[in-house]
LOKE-593932 format. One record per residue (C-alpha): residue number from 1; residue in three letters; x, y, z. Coordinates in nm, 3 decimals, always signed. Layout:
 seq type       u       v       w
 NUM  Ala       X       Y       Z
...
***
This chain:
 seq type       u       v       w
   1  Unk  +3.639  -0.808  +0.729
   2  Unk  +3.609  -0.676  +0.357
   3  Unk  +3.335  -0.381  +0.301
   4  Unk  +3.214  -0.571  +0.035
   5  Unk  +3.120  -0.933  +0.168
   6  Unk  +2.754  -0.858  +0.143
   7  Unk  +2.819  -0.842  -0.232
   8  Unk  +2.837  -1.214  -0.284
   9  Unk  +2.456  -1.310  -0.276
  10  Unk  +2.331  -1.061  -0.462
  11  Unk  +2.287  -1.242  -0.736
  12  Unk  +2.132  -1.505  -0.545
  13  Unk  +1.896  -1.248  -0.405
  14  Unk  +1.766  -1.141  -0.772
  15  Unk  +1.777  -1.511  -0.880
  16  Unk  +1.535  -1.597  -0.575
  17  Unk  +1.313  -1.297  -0.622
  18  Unk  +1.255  -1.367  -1.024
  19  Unk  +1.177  -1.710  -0.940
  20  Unk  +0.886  -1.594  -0.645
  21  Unk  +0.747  -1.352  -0.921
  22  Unk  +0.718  -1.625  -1.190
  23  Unk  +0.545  -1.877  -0.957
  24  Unk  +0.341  -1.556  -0.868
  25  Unk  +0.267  -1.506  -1.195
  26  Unk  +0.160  -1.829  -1.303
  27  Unk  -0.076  -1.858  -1.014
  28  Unk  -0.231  -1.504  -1.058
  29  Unk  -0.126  -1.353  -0.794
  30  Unk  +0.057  -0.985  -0.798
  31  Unk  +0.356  -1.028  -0.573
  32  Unk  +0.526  -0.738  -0.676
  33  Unk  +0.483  -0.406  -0.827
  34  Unk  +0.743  -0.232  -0.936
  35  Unk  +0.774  +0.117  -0.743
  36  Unk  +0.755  -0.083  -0.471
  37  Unk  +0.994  -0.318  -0.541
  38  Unk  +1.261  -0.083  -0.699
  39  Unk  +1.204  +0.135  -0.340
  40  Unk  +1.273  -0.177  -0.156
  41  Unk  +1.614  -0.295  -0.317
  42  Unk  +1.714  +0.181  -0.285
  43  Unk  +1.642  +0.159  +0.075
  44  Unk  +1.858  -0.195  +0.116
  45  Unk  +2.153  -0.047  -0.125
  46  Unk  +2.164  +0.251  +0.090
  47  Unk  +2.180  +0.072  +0.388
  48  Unk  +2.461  -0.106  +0.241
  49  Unk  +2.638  +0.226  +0.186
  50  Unk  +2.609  +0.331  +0.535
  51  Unk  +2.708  +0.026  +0.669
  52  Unk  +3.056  +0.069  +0.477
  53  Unk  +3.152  +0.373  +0.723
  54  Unk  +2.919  +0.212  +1.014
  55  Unk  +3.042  -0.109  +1.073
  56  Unk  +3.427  -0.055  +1.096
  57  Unk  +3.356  +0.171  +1.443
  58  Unk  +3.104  -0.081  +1.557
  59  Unk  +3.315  -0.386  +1.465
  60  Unk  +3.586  -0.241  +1.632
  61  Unk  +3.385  -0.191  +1.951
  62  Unk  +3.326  -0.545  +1.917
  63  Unk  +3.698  -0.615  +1.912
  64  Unk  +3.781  -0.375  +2.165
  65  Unk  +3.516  -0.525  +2.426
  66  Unk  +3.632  -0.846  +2.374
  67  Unk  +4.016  -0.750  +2.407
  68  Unk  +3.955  -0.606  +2.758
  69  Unk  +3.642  -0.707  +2.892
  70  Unk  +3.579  -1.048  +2.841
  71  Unk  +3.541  -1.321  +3.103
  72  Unk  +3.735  -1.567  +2.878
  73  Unk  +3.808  -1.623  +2.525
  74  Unk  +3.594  -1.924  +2.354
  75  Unk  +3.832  -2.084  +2.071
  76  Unk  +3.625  -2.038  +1.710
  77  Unk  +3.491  -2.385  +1.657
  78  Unk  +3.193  -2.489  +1.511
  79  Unk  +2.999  -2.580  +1.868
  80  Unk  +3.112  -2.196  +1.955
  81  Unk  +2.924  -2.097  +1.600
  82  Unk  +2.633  -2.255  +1.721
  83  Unk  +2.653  -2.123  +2.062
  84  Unk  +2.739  -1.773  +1.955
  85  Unk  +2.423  -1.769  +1.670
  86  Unk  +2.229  -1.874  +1.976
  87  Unk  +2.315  -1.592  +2.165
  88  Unk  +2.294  -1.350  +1.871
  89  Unk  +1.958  -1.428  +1.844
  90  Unk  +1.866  -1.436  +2.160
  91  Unk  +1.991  -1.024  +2.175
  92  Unk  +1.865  -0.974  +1.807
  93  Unk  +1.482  -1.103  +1.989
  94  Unk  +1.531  -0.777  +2.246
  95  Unk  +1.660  -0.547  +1.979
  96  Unk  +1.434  -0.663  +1.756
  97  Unk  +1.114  -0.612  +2.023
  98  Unk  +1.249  -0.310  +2.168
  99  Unk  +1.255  -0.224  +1.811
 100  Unk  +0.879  -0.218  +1.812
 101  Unk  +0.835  -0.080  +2.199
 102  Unk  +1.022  +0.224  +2.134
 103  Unk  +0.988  +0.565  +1.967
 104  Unk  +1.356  +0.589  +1.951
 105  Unk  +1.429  +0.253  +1.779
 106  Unk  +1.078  +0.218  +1.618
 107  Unk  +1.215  +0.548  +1.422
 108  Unk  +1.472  +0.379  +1.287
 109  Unk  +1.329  +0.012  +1.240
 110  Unk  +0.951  +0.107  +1.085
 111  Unk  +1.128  +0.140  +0.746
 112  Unk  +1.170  -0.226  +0.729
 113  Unk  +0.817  -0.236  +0.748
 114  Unk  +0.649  +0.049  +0.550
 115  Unk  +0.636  -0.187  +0.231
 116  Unk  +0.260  -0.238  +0.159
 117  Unk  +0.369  -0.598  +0.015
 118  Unk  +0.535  -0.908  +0.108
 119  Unk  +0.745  -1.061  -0.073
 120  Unk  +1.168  -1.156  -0.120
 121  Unk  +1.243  -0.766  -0.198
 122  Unk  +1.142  -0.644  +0.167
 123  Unk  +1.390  -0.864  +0.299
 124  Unk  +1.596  -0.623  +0.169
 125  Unk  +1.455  -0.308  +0.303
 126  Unk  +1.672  -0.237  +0.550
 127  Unk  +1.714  +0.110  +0.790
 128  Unk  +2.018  +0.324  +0.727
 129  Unk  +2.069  +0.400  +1.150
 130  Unk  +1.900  +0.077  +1.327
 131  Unk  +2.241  -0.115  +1.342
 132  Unk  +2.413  +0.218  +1.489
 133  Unk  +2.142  +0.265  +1.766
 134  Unk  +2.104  -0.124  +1.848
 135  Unk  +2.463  -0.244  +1.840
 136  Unk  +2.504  -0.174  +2.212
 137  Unk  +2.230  -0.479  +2.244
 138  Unk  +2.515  -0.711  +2.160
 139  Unk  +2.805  -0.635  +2.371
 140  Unk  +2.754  -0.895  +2.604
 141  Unk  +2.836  -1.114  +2.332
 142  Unk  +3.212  -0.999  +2.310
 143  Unk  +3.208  -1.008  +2.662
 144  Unk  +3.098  -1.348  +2.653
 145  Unk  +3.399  -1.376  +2.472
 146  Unk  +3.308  -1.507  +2.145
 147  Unk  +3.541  -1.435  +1.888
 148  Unk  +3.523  -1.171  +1.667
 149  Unk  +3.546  -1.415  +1.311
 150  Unk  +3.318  -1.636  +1.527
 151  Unk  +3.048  -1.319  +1.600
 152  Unk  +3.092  -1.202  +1.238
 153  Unk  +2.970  -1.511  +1.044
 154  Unk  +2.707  -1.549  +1.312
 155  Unk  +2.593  -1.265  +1.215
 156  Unk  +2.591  -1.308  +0.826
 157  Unk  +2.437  -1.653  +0.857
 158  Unk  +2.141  -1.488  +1.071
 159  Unk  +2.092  -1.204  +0.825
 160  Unk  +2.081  -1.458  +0.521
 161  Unk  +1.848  -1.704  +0.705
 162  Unk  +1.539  -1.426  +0.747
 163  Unk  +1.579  -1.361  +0.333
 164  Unk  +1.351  -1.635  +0.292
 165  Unk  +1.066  -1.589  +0.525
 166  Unk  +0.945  -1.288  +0.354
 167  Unk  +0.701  -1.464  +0.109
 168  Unk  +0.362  -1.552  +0.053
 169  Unk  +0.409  -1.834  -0.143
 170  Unk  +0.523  -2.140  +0.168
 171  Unk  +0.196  -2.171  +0.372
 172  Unk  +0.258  -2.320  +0.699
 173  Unk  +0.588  -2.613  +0.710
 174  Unk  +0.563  -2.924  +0.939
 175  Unk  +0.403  -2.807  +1.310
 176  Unk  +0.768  -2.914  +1.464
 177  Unk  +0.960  -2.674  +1.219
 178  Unk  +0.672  -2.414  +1.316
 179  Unk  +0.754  -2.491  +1.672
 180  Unk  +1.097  -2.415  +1.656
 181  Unk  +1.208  -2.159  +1.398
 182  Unk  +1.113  -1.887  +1.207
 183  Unk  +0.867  -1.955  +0.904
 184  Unk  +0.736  -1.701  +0.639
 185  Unk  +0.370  -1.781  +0.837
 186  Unk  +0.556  -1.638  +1.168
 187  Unk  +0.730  -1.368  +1.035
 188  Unk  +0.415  -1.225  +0.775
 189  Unk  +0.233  -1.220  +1.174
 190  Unk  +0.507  -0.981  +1.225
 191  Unk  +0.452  -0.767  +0.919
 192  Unk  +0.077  -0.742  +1.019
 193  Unk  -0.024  -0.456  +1.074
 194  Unk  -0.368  -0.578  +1.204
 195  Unk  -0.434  -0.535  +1.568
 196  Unk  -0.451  -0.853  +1.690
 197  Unk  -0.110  -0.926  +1.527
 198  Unk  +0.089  -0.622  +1.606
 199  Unk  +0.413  -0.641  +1.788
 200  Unk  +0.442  -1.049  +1.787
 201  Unk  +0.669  -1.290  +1.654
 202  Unk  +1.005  -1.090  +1.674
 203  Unk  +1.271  -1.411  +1.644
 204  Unk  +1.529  -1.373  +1.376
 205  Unk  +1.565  -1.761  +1.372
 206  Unk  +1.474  -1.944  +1.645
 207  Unk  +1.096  -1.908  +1.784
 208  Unk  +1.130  -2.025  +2.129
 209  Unk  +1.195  -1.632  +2.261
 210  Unk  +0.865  -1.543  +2.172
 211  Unk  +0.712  -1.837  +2.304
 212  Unk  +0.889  -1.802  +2.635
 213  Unk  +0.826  -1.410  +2.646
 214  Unk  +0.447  -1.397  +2.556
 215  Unk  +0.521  -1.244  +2.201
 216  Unk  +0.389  -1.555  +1.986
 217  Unk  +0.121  -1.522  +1.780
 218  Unk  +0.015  -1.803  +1.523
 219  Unk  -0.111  -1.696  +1.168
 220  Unk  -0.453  -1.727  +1.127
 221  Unk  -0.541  -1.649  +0.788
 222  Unk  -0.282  -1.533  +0.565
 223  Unk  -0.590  -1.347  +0.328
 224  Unk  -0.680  -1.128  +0.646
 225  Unk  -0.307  -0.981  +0.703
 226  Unk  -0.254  -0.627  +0.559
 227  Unk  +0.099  -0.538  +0.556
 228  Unk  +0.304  -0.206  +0.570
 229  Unk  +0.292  +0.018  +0.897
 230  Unk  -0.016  +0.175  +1.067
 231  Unk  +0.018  +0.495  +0.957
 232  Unk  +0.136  +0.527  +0.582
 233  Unk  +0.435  +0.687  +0.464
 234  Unk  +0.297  +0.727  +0.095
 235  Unk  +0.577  +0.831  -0.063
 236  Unk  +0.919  +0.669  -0.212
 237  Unk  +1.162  +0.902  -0.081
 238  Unk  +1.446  +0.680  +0.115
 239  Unk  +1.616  +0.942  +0.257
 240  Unk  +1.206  +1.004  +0.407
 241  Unk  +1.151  +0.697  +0.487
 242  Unk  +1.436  +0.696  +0.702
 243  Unk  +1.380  +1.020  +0.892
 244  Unk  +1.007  +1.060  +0.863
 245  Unk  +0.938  +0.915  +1.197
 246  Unk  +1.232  +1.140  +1.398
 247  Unk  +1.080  +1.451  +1.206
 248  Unk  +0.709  +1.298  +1.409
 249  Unk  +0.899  +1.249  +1.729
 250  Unk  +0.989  +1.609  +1.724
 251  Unk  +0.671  +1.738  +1.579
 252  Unk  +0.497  +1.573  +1.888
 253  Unk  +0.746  +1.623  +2.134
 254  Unk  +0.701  +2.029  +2.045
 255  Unk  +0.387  +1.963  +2.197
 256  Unk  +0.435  +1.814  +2.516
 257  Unk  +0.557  +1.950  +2.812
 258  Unk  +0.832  +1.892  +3.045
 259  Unk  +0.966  +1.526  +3.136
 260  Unk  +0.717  +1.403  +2.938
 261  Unk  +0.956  +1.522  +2.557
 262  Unk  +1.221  +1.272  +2.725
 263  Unk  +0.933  +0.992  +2.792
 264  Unk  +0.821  +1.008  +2.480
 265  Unk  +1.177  +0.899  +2.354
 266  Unk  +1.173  +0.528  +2.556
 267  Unk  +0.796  +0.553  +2.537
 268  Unk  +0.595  +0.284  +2.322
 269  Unk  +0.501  +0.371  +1.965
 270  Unk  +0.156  +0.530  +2.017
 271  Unk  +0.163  +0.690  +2.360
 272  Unk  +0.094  +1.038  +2.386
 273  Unk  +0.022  +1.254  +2.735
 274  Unk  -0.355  +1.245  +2.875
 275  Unk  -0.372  +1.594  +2.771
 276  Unk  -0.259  +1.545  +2.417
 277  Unk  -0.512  +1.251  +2.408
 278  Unk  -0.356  +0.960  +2.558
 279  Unk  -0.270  +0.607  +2.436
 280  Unk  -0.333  +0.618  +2.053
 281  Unk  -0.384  +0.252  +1.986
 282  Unk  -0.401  +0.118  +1.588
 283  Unk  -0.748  +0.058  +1.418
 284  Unk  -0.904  -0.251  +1.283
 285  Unk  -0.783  -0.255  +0.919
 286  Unk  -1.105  -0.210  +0.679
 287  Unk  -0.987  -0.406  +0.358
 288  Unk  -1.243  -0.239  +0.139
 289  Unk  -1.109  +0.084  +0.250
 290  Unk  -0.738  +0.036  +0.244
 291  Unk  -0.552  +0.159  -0.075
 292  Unk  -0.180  +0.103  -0.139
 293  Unk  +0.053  +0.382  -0.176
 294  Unk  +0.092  +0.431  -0.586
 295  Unk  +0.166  +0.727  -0.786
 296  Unk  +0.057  +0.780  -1.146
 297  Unk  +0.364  +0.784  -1.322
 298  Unk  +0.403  +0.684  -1.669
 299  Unk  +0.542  +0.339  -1.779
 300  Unk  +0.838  +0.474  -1.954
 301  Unk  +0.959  +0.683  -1.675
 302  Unk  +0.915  +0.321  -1.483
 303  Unk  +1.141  +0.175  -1.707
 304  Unk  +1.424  +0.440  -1.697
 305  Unk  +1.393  +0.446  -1.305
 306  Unk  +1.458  +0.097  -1.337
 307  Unk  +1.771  +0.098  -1.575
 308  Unk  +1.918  +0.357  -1.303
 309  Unk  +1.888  +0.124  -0.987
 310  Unk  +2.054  -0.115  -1.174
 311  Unk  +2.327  +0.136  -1.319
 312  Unk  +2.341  +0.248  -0.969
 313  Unk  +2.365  -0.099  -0.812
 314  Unk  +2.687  -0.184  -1.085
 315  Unk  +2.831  +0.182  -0.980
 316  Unk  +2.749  +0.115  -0.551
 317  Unk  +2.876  -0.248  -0.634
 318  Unk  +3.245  -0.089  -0.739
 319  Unk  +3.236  +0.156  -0.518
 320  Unk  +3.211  -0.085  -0.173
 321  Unk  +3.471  -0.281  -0.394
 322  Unk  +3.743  +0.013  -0.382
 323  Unk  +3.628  +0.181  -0.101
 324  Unk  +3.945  +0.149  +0.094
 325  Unk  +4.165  +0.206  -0.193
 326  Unk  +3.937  +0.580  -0.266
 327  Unk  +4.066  +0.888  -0.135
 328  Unk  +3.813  +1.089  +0.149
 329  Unk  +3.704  +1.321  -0.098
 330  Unk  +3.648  +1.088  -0.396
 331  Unk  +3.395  +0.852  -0.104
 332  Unk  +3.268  +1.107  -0.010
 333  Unk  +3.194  +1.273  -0.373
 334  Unk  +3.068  +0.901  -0.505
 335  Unk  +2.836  +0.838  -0.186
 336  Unk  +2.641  +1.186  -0.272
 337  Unk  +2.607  +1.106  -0.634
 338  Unk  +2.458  +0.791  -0.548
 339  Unk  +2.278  +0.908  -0.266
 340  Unk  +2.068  +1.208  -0.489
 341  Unk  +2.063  +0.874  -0.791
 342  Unk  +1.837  +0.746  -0.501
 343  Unk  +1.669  +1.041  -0.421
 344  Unk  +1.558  +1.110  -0.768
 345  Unk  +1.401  +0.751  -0.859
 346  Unk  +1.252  +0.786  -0.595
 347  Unk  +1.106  +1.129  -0.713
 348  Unk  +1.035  +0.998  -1.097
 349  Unk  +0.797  +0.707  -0.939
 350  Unk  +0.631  +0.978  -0.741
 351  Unk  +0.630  +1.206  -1.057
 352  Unk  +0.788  +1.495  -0.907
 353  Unk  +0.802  +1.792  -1.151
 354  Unk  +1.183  +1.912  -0.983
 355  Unk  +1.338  +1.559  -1.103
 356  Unk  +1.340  +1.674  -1.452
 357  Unk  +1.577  +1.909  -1.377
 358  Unk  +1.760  +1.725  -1.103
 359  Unk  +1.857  +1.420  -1.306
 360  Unk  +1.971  +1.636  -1.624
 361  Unk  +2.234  +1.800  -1.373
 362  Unk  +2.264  +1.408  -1.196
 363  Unk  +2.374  +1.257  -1.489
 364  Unk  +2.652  +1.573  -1.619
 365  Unk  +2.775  +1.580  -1.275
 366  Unk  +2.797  +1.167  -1.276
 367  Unk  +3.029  +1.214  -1.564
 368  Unk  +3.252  +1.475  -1.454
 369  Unk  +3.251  +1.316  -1.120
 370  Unk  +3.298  +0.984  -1.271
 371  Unk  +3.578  +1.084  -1.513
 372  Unk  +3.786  +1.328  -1.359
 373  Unk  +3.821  +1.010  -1.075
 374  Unk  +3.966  +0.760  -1.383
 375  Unk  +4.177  +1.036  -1.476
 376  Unk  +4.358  +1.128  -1.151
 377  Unk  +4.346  +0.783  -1.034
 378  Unk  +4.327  +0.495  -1.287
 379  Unk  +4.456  +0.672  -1.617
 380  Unk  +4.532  +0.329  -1.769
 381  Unk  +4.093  +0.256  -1.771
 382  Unk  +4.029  +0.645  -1.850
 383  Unk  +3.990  +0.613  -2.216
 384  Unk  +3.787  +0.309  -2.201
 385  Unk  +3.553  +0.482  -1.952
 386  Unk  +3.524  +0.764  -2.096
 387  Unk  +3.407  +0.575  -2.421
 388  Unk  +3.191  +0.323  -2.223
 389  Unk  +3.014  +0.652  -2.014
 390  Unk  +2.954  +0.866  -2.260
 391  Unk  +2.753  +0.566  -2.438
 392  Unk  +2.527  +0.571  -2.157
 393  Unk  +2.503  +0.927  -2.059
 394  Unk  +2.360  +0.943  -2.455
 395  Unk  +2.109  +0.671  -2.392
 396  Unk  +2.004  +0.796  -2.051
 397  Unk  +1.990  +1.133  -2.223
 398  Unk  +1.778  +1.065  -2.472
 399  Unk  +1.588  +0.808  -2.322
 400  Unk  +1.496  +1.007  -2.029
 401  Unk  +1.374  +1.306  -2.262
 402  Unk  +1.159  +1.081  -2.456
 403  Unk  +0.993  +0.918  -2.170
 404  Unk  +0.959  +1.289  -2.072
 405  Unk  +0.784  +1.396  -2.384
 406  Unk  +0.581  +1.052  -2.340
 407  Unk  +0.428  +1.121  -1.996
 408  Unk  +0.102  +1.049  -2.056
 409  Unk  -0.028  +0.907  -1.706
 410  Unk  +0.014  +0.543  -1.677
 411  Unk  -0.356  +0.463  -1.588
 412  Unk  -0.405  +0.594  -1.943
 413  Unk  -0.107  +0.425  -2.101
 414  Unk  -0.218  +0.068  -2.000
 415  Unk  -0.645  +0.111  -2.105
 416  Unk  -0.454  +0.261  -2.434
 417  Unk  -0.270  -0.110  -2.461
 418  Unk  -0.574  -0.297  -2.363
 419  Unk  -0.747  -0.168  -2.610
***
């Protein structure tokens, strides 16, 4: 299977996600903001990245299971498609639950829900380790003996299928579509993080596992549902948002004593020792209260985070392209670069004084890096990227030193064009 498959609906993705912010827009309501929504679509490309060195051992686990240890071998059909999405759902409901039951996987999974909105772009926001700890979930379905192609595109269809349900905008479908599959009502329950919702509604597609295992909860009032995780990560690191919750683990499991560091592990989200406290369960949300994460960061430094995702989505988009072809040390060199290009837009939305310095050396070492790679490797294009990069190392240049000679706060930027 190609590295790069996932590349295909991108523009799809962006196509679907313009249109839900112009119907949003023409019926006043703020769908997206933009820190959040660049943070989103880092934390998804990254996830992308990882995948590329992720899912060729755990694909060939897959293949190796079902070599040796299956009880027959079910000829790919389009009955055994249906059959084997079926069963991947079935395993992605227990994942996907014991995603929210325990420490260990709620560590990796919370990052699909820390954004404080709901919309298209979350669907996206994806964690960097949660396939690598929950794969084991789904041996039983080489076992079963579907095929591997089979298992694949199961796979890819169930993925593209919860894109959609991450809106606001479709209220409640017909009651027998509600009764049997996943809607954007069931799945914003999920995203809840009000009490009453927490921990329901964890179907990728089909919502009869949560109706047969007591995790179904209807939406009540979409108004009422605040979204994002209990406790706030406030900040759009991705590399934090990925970790933060291991680095709490270990901070609390310093604390404890004995047995109880391993319990903790397999332990629900929450739980803590009687003497540490006990059970720490999640408060009523108080709406009045509640602020979204922001930082004041100046509307040109918005922009020119901006222009770099999308610089670095063109640059992760030809890397996953010729990753196979790339020599160890040039994947290796190209995943860093992009990796600190994440770090830092992260750091210019949170106005970090450091990222002044970091992305002057980001963007010389992006041309070396960039350059010296053409030359070894594809002399033939070297002349016309050299040309095309040194256009936009100039205009990054110079933009990003004007936005930093411009950085007024943005709270005083936008009463300045009001007035």
């Amino acid at each position: 299977m190609h590295s790069a498959y996932m590349l295909i609906p991108i523009p799809l993705f962006f196509l679907f996600m313009g249109i839900e912010w112009f119907i949003g827009y023409r019926r006043n309501k703020e769908l997206y903001r933009v820190n959040d929504s660049v943070n989103n679509l880092v934390v998804g490309l990254g996830q992308q990245l990882f995948s590329l060195f992720f899912k060729v051992v755990l694909f060939g686990i897959y293949i190796w299971f079902y070599n040796h240890y299956s009880f027959f071998k079910i000829p790919p059909t389009w009955w055994s498609f249906v059959l084997c999405l079926i069963a991947f759902d079935f395993f992605f409901y227990w994942a996907h639950r014991w995603g929210h039951e325990m420490n260990i996987f709620w560590a990796a999974h919370s990052v699909h829900h820390q954004s404080e909105e709901y919309n298209l772009s979350v669907a996206l926001r994806q964690s960097w380790f949660h396939s690598a700890l929950a794969f084991v979930i789904f041996l039983p379905i080489p076992i079963m003996g579907f095929d591997p192609v089979i298992f694949g595109a199961a796979a890819l269809v169930h993925t593209l299928y919860q894109f959609w349900i991450h809106t606001r905008l479709v209220g409640k479908l017909h009651p027998w579509v509600e009764f049997w599959v996943n809607t954007p009502s069931h799945h914003r329950v999920h995203h809840a993080i009000n009490p009453k919702y927490l921990d329901k509604n964890h179907a990728g597609v089909f919502m009869i596992w949560d109706r047969m295992f007591g995790t179904f909860k209807e939406e009540e009032t979409q108004d009422e549902i605040t979204y994002g995780i209990t406790t706030q990560l406030k900040s759009w690191n991705p590399a934090w948002a990925n970790i933060h919750y291991f680095v709490e683990m270990y901070q609390k499991a310093r604390a404890m004593k004995g047995f109880d560091k391993v319990r903790m592990i397999f332990a629900k989200p929450g739980w803590m020792p009687e003497y540490l406290g006990g059970f720490r369960h999640a408060q009523e949300v108080n709406k009045d209260l509640f602020q979204k994460y922001d930082a004041n960061t100046n509307i040109y430094f918005k922009i020119y985070a901006v222009i770099q995702f999308f610089i670095m989505l063109a640059g992760s988009m030809l890397y996953m392209v010729h990753f196979k072809e790339m020599s160890i040390f040039y994947k290796l060199v190209f995943f860093a670069l992009i990796l600190v290009t994440m770090l830092i837009t992260g750091a210019i939305f949170e106005n970090k004084r450091w990222m002044v310095y970091a992305e002057y050396a980001r963007l010389v070492l992006v041309m070396i890096s960039l350059n010296t790679f053409y030359y070894f490797w594809y002399l033939n294009w070297f002349n016309a990227t050299i040309i095309l990069s040194s256009i936009i190392f100039a205009g990054c240049l110079v933009f990003f030193t004007w936005s930093y000679l411009r950085r007024a706060p943005a709270k005083e930027l936008q009463s300045a064009v009001s007035e």
